[in-house]
mmCIF file as Biopython writes it, N, C-alpha, C and O atoms, coordinates in Angstrom:
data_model
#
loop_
_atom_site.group_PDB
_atom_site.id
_atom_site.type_symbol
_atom_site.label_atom_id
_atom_site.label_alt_id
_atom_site.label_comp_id
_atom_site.label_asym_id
_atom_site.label_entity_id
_atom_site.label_seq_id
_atom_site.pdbx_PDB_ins_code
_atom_site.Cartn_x
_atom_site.Cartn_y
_atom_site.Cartn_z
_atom_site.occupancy
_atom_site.B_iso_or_equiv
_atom_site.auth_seq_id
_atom_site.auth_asym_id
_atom_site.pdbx_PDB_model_num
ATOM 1   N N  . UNK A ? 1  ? 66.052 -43.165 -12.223 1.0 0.0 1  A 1 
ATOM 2   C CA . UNK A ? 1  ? 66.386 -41.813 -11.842 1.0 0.0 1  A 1 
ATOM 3   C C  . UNK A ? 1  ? 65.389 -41.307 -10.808 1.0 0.0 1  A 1 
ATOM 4   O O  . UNK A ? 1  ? 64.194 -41.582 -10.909 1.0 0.0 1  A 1 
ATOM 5   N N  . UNK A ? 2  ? 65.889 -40.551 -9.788  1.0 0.0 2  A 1 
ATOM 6   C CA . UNK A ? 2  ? 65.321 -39.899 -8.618  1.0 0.0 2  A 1 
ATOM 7   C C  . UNK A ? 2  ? 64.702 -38.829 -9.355  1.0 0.0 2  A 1 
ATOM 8   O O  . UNK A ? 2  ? 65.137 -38.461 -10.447 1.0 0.0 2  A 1 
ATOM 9   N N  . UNK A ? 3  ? 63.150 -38.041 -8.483  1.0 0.0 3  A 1 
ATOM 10  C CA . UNK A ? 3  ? 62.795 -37.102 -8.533  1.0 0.0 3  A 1 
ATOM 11  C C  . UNK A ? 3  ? 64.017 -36.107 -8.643  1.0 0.0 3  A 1 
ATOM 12  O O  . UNK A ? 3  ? 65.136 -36.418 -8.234  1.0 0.0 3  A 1 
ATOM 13  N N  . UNK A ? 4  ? 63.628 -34.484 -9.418  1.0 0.0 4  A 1 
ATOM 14  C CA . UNK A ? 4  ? 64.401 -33.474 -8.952  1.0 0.0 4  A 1 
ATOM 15  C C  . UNK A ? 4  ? 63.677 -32.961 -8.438  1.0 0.0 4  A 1 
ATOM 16  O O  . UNK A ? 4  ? 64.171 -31.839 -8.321  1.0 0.0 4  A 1 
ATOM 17  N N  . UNK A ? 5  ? 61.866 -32.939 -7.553  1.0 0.0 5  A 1 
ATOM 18  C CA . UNK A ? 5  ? 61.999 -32.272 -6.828  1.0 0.0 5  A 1 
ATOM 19  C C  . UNK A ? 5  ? 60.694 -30.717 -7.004  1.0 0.0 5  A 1 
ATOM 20  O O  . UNK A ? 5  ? 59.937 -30.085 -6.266  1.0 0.0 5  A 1 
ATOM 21  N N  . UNK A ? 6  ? 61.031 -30.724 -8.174  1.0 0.0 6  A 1 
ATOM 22  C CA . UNK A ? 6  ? 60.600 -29.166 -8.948  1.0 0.0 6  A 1 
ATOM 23  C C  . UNK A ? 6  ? 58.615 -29.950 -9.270  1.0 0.0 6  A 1 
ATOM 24  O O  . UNK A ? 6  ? 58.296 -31.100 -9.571  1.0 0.0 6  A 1 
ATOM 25  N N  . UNK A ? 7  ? 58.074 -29.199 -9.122  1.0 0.0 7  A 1 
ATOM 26  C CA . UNK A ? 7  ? 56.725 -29.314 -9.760  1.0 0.0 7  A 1 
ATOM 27  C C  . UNK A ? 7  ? 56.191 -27.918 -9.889  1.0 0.0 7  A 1 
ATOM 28  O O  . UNK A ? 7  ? 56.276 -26.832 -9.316  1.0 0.0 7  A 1 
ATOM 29  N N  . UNK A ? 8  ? 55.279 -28.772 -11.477 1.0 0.0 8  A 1 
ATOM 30  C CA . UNK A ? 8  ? 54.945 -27.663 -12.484 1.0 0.0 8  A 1 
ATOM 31  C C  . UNK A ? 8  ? 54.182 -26.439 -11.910 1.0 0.0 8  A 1 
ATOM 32  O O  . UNK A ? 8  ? 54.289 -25.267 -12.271 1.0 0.0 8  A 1 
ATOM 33  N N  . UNK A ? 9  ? 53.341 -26.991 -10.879 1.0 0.0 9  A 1 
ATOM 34  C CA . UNK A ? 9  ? 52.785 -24.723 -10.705 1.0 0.0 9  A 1 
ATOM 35  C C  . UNK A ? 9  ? 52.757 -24.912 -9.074  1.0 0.0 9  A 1 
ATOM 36  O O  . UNK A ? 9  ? 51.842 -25.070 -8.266  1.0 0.0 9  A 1 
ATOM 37  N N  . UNK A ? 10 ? 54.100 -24.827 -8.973  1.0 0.0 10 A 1 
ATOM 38  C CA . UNK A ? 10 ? 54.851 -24.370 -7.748  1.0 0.0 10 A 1 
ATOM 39  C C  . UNK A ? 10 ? 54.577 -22.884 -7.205  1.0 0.0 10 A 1 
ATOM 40  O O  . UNK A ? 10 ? 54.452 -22.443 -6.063  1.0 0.0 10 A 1 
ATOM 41  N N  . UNK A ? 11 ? 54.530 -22.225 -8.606  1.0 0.0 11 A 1 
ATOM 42  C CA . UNK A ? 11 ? 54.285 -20.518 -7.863  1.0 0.0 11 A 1 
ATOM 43  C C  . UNK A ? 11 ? 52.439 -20.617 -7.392  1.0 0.0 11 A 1 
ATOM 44  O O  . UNK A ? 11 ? 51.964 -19.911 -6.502  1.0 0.0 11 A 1 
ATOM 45  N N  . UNK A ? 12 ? 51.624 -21.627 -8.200  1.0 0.0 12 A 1 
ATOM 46  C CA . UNK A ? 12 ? 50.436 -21.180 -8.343  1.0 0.0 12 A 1 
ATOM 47  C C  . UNK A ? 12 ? 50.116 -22.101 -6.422  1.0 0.0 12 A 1 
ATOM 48  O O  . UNK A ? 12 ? 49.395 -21.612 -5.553  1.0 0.0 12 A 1 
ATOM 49  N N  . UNK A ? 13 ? 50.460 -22.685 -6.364  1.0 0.0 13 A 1 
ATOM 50  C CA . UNK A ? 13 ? 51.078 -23.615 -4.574  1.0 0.0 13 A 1 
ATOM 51  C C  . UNK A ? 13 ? 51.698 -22.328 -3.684  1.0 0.0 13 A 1 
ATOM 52  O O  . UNK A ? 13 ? 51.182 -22.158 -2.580  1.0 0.0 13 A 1 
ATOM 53  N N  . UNK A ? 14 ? 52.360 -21.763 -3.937  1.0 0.0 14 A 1 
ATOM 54  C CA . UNK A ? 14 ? 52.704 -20.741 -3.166  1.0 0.0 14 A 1 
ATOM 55  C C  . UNK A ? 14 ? 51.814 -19.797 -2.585  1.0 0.0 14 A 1 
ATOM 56  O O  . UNK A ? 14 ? 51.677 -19.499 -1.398  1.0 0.0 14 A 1 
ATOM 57  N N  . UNK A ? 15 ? 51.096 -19.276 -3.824  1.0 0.0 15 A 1 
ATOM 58  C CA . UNK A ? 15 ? 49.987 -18.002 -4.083  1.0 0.0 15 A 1 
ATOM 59  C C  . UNK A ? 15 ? 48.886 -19.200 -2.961  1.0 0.0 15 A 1 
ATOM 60  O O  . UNK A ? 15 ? 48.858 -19.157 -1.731  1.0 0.0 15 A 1 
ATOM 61  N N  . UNK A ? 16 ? 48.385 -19.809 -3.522  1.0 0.0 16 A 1 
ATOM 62  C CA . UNK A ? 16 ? 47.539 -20.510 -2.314  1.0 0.0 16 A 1 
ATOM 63  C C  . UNK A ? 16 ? 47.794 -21.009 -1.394  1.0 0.0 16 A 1 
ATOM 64  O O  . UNK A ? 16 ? 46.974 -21.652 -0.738  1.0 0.0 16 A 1 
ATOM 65  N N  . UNK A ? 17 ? 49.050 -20.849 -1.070  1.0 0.0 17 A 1 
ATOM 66  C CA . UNK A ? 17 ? 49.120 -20.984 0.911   1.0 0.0 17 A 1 
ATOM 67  C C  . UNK A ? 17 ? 49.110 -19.878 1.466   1.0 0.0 17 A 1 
ATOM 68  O O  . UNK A ? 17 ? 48.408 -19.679 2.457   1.0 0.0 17 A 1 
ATOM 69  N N  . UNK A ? 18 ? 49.969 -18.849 0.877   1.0 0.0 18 A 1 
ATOM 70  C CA . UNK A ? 18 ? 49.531 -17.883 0.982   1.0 0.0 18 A 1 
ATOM 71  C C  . UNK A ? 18 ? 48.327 -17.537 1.507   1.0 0.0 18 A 1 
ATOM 72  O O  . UNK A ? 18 ? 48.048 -17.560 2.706   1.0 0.0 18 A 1 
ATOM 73  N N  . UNK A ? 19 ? 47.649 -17.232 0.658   1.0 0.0 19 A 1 
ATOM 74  C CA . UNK A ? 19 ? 46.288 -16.794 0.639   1.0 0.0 19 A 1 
ATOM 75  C C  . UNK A ? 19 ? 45.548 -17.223 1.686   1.0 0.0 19 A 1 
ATOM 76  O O  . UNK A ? 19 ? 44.823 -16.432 2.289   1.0 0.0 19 A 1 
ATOM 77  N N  . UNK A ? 20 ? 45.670 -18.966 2.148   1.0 0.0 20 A 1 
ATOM 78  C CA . UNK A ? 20 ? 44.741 -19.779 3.227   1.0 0.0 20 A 1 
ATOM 79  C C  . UNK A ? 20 ? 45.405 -19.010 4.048   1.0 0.0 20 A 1 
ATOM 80  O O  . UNK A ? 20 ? 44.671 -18.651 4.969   1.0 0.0 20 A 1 
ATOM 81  N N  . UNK A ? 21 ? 46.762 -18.483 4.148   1.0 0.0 21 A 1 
ATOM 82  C CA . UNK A ? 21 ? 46.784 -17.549 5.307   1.0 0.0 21 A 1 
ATOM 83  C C  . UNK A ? 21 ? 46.347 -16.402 5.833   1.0 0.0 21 A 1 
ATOM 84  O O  . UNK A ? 21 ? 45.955 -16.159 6.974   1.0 0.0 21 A 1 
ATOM 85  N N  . UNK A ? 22 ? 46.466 -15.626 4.758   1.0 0.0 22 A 1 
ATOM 86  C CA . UNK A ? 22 ? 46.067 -13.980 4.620   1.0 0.0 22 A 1 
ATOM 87  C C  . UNK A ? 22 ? 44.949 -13.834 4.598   1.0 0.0 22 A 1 
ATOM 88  O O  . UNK A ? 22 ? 44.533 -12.700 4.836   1.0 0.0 22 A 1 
ATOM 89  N N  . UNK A ? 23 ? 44.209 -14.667 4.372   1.0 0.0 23 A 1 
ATOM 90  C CA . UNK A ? 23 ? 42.395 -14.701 3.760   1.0 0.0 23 A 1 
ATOM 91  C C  . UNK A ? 23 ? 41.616 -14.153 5.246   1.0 0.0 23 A 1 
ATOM 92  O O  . UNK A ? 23 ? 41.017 -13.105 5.487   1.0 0.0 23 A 1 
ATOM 93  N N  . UNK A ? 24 ? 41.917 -15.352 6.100   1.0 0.0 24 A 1 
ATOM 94  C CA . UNK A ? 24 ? 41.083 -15.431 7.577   1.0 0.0 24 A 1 
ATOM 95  C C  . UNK A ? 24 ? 41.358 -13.925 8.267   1.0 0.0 24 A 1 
ATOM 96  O O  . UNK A ? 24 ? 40.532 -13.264 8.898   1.0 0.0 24 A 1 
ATOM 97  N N  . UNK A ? 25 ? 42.736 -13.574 7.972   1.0 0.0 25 A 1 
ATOM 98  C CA . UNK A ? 25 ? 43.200 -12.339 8.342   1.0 0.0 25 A 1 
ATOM 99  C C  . UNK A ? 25 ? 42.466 -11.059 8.563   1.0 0.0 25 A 1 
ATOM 100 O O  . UNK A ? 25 ? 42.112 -10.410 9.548   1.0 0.0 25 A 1 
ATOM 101 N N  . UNK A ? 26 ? 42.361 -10.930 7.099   1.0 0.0 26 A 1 
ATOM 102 C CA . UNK A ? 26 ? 41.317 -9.772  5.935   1.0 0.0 26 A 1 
ATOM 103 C C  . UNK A ? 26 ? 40.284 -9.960  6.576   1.0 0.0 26 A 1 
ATOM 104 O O  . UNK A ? 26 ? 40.044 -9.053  7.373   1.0 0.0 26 A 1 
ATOM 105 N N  . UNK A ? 27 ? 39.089 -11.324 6.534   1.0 0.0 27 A 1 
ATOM 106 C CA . UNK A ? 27 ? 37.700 -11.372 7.303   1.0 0.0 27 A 1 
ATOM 107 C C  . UNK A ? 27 ? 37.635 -11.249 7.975   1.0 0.0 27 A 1 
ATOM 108 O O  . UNK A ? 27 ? 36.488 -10.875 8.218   1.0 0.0 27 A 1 
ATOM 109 N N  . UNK A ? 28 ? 38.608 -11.323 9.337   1.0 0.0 28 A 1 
ATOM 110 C CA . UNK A ? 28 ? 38.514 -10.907 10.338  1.0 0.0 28 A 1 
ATOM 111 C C  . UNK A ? 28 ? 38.728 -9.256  10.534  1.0 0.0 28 A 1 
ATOM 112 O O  . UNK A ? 28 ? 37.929 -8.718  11.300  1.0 0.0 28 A 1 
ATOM 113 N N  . UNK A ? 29 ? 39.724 -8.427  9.915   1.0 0.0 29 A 1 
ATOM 114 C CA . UNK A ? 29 ? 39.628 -7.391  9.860   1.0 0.0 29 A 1 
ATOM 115 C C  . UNK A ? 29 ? 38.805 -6.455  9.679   1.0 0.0 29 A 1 
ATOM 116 O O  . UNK A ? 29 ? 38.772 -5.485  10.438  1.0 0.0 29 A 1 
ATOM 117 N N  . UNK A ? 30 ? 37.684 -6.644  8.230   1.0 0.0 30 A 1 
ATOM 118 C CA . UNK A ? 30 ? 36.579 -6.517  7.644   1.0 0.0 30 A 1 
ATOM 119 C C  . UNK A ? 30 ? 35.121 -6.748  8.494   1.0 0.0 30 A 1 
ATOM 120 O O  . UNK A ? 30 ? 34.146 -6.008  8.362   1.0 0.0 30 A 1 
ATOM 121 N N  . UNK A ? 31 ? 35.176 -7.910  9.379   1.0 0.0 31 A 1 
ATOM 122 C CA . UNK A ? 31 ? 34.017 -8.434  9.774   1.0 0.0 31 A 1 
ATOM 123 C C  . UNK A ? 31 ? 33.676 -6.888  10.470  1.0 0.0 31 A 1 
ATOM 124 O O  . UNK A ? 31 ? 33.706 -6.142  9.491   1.0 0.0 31 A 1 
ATOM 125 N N  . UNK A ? 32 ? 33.468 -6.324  11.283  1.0 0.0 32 A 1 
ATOM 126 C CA . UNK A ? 32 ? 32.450 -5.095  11.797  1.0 0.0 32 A 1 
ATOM 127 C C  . UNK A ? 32 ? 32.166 -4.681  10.854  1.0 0.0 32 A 1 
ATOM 128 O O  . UNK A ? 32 ? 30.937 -4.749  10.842  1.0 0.0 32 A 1 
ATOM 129 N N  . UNK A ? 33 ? 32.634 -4.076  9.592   1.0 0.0 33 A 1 
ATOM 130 C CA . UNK A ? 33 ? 32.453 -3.407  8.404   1.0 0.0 33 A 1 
ATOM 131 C C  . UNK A ? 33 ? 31.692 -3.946  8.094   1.0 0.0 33 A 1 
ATOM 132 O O  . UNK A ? 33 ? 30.672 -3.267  8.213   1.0 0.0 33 A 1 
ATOM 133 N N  . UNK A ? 34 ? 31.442 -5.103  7.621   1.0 0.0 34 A 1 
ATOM 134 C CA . UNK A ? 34 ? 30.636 -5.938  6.820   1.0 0.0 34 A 1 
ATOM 135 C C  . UNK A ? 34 ? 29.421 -6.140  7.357   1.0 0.0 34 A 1 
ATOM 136 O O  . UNK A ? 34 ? 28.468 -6.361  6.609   1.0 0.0 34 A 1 
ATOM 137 N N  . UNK A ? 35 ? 29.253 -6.093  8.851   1.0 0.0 35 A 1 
ATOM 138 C CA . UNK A ? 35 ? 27.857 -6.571  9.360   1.0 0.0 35 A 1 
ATOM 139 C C  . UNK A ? 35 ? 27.239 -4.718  9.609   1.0 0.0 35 A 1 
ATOM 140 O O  . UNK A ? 35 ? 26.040 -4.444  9.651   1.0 0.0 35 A 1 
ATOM 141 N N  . UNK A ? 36 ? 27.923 -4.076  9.692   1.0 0.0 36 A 1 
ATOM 142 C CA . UNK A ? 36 ? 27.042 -2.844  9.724   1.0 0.0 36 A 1 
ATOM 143 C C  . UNK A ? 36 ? 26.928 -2.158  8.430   1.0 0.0 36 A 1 
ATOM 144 O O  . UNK A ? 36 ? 26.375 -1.058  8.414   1.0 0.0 36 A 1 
ATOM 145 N N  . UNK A ? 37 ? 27.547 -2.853  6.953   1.0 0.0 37 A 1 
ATOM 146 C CA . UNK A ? 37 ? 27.313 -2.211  5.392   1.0 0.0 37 A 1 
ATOM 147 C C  . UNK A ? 37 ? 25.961 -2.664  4.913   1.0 0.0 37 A 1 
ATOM 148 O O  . UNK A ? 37 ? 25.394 -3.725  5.174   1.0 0.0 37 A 1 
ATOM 149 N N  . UNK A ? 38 ? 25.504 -1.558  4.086   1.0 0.0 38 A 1 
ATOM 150 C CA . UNK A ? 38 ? 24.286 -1.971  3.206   1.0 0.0 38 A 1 
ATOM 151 C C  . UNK A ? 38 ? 24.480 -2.633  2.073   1.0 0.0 38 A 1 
ATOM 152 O O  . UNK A ? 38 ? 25.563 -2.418  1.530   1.0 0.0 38 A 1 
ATOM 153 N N  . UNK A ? 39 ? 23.592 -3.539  1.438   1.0 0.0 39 A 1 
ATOM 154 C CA . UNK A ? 39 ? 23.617 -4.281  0.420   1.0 0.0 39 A 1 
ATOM 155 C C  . UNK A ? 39 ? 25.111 -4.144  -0.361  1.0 0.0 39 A 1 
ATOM 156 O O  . UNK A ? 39 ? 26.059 -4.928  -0.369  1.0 0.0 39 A 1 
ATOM 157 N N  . UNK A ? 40 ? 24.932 -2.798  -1.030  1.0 0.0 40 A 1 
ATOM 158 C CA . UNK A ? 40 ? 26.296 -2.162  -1.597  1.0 0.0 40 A 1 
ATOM 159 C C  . UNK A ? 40 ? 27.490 -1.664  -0.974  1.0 0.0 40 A 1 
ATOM 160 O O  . UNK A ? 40 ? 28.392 -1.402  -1.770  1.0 0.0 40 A 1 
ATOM 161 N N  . UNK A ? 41 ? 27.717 -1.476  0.168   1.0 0.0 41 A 1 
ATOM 162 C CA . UNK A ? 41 ? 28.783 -1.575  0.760   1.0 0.0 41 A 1 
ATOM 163 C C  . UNK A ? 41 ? 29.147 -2.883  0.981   1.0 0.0 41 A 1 
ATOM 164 O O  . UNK A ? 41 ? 30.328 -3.077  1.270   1.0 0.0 41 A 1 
ATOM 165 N N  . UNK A ? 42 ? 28.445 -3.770  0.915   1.0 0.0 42 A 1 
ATOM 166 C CA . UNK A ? 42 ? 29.372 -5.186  1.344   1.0 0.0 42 A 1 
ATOM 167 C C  . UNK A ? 42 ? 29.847 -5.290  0.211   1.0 0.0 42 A 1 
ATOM 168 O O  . UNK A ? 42 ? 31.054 -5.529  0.254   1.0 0.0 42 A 1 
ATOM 169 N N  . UNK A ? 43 ? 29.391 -5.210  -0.900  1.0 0.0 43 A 1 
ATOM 170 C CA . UNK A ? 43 ? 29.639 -5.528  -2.393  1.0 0.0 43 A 1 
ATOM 171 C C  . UNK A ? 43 ? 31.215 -5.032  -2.740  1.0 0.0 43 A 1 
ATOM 172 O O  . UNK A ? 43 ? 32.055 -5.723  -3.316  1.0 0.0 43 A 1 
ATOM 173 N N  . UNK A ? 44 ? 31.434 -3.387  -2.143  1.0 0.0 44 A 1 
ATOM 174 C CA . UNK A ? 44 ? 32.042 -2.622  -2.426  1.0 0.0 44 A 1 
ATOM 175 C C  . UNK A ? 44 ? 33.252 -3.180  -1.171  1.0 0.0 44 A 1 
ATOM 176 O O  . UNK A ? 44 ? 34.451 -3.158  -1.451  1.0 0.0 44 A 1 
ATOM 177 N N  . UNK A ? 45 ? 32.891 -3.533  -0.167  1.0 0.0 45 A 1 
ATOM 178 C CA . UNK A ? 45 ? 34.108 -4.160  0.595   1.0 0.0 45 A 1 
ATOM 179 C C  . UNK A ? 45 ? 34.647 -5.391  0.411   1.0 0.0 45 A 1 
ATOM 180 O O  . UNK A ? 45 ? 35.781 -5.819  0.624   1.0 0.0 45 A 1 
ATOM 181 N N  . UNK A ? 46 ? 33.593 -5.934  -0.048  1.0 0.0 46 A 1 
ATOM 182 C CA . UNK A ? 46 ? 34.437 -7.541  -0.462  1.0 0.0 46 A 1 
ATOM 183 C C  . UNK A ? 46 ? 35.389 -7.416  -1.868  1.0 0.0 46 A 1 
ATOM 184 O O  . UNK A ? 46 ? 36.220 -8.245  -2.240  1.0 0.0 46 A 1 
ATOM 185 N N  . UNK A ? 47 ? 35.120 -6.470  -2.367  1.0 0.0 47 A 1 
ATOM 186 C CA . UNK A ? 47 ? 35.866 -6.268  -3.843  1.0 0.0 47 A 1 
ATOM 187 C C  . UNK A ? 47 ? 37.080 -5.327  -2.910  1.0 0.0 47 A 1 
ATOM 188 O O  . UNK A ? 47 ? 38.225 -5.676  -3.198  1.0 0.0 47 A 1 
ATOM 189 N N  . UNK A ? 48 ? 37.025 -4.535  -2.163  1.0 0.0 48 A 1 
ATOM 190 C CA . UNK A ? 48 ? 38.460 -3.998  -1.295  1.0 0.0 48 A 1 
ATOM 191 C C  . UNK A ? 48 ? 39.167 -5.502  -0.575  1.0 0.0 48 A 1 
ATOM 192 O O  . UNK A ? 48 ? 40.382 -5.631  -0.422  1.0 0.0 48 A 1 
ATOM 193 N N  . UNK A ? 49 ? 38.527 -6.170  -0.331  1.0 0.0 49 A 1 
ATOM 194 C CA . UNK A ? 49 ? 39.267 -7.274  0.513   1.0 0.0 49 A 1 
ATOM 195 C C  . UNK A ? 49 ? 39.633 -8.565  -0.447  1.0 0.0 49 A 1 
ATOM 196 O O  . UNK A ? 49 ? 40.176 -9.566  0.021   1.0 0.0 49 A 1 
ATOM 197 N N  . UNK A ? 50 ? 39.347 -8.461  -1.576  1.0 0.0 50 A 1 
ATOM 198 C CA . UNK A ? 50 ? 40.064 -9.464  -2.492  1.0 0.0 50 A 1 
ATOM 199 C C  . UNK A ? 50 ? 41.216 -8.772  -2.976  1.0 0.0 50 A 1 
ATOM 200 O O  . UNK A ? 50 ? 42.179 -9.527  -3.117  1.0 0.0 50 A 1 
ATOM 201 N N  . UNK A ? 51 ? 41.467 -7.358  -3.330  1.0 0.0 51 A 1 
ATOM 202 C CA . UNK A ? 51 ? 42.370 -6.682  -3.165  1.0 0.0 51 A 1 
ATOM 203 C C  . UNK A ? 51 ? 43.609 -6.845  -2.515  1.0 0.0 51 A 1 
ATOM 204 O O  . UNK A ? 51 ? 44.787 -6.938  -2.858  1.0 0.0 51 A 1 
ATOM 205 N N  . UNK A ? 52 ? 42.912 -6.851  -1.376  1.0 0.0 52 A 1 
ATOM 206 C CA . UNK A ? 52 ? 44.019 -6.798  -0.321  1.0 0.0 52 A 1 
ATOM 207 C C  . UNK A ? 52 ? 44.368 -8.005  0.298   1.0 0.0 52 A 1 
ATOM 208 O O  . UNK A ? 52 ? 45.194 -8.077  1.208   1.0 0.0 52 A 1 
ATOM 209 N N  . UNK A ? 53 ? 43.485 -9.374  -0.389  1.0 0.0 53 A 1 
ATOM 210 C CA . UNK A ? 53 ? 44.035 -10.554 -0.254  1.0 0.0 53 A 1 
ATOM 211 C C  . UNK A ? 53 ? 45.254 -10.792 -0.685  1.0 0.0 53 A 1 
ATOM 212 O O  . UNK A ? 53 ? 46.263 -11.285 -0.182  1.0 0.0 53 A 1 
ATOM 213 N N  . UNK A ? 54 ? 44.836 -10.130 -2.224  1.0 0.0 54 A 1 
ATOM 214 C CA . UNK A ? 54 ? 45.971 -10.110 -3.273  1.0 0.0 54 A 1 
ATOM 215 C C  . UNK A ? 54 ? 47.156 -9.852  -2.973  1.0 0.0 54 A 1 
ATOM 216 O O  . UNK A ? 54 ? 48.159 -10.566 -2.999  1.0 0.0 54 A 1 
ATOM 217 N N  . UNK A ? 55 ? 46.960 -8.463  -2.591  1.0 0.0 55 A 1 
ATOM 218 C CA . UNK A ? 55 ? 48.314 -7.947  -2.264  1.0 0.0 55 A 1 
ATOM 219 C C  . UNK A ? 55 ? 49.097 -8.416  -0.974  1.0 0.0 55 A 1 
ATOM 220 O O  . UNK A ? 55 ? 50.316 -8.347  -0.822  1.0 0.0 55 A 1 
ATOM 221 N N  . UNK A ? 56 ? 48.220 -8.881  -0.122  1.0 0.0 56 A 1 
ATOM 222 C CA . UNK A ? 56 ? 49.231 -9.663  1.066   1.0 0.0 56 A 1 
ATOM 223 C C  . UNK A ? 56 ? 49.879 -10.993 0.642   1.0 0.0 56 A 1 
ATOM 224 O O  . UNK A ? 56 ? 50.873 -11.430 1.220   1.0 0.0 56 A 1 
ATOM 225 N N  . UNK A ? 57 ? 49.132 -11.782 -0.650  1.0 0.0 57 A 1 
ATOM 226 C CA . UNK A ? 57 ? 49.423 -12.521 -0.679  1.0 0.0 57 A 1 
ATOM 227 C C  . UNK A ? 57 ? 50.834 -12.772 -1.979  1.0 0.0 57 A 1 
ATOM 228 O O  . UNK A ? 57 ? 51.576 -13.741 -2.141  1.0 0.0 57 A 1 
ATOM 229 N N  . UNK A ? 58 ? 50.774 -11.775 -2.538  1.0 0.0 58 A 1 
ATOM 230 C CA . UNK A ? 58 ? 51.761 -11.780 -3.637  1.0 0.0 58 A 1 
ATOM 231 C C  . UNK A ? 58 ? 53.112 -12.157 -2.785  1.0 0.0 58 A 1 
ATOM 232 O O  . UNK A ? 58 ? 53.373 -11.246 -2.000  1.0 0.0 58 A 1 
ATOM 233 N N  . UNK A ? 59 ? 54.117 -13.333 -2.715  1.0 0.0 59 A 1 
ATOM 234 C CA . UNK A ? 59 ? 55.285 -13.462 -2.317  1.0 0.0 59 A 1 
ATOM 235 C C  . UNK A ? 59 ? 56.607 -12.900 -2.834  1.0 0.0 59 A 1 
ATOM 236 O O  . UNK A ? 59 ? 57.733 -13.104 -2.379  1.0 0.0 59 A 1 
ATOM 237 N N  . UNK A ? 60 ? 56.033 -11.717 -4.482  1.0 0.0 60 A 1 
ATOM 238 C CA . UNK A ? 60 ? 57.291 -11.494 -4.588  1.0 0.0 60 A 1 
ATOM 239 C C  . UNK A ? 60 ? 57.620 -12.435 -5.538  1.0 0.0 60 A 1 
ATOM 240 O O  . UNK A ? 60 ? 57.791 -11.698 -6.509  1.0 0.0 60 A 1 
ATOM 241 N N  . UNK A ? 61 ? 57.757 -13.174 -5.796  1.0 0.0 61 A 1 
ATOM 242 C CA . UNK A ? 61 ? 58.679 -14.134 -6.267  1.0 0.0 61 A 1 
ATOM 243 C C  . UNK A ? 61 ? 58.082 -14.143 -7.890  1.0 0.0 61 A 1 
ATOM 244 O O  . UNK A ? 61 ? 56.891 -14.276 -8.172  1.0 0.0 61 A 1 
ATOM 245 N N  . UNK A ? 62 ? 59.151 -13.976 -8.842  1.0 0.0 62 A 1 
ATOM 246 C CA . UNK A ? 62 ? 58.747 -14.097 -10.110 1.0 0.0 62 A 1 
ATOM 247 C C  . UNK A ? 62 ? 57.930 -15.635 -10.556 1.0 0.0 62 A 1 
ATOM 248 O O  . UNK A ? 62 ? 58.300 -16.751 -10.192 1.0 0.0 62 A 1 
ATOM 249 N N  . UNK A ? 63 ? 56.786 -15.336 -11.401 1.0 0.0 63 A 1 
ATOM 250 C CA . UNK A ? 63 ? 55.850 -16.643 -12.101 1.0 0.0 63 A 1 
ATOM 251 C C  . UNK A ? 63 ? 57.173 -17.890 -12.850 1.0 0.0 63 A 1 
ATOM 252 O O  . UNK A ? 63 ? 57.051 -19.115 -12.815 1.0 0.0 63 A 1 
ATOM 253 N N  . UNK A ? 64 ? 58.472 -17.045 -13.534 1.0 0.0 64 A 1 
ATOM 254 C CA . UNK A ? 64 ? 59.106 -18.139 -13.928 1.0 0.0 64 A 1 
ATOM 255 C C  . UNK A ? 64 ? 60.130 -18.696 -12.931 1.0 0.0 64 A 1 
ATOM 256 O O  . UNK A ? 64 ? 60.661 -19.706 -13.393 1.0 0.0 64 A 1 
ATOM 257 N N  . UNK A ? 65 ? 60.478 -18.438 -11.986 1.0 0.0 65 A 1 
ATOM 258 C CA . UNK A ? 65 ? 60.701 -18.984 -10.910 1.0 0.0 65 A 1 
ATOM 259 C C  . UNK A ? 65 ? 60.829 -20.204 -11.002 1.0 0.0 65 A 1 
ATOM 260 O O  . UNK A ? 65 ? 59.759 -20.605 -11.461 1.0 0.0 65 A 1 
ATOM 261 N N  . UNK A ? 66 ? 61.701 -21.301 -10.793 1.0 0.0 66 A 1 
ATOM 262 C CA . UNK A ? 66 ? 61.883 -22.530 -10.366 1.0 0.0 66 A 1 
ATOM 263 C C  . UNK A ? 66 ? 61.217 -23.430 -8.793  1.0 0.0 66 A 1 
ATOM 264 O O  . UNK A ? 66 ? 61.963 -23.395 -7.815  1.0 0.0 66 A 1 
ATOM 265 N N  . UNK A ? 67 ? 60.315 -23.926 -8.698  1.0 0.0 67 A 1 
ATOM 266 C CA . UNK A ? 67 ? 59.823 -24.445 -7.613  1.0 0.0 67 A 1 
ATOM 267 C C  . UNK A ? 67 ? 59.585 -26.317 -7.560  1.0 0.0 67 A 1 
ATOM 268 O O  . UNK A ? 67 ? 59.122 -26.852 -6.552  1.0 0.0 67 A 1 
#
């Protein structure tokens, strides 16, 4: 019997291409911010930019999803 194709964390493959995309995005957006923040502002922006990794990277697509 042939493959069908489907593998097991297909959504969790998604979420990380995603992300290798959206990621460089965000740092680049962030970078002036980041080189002119104090100790605690970087702290406080890198916790906004995992955020907003997140959320660019969510596809939508339900976890039980078939992939």
């Amino acid at each position: 019997m042939g493959s069908t194709g489907f593998v097991e964390d297909g959504d969790e493959r998604l979420m990380a291409a995603w992300e290798a995309v959206v990621r460089p995005q965000v740092e680049a957006e962030y970078a002036e911010s980041l080189s002119a923040a104090t100790l605690f502002g970087r702290w406080r922006l890198r916790r906004e930019m995992e955020r907003e990794i997140k959320r660019r990277s969510d596809p939508g697509v339900s976890p039980e999803a078939l992939f």
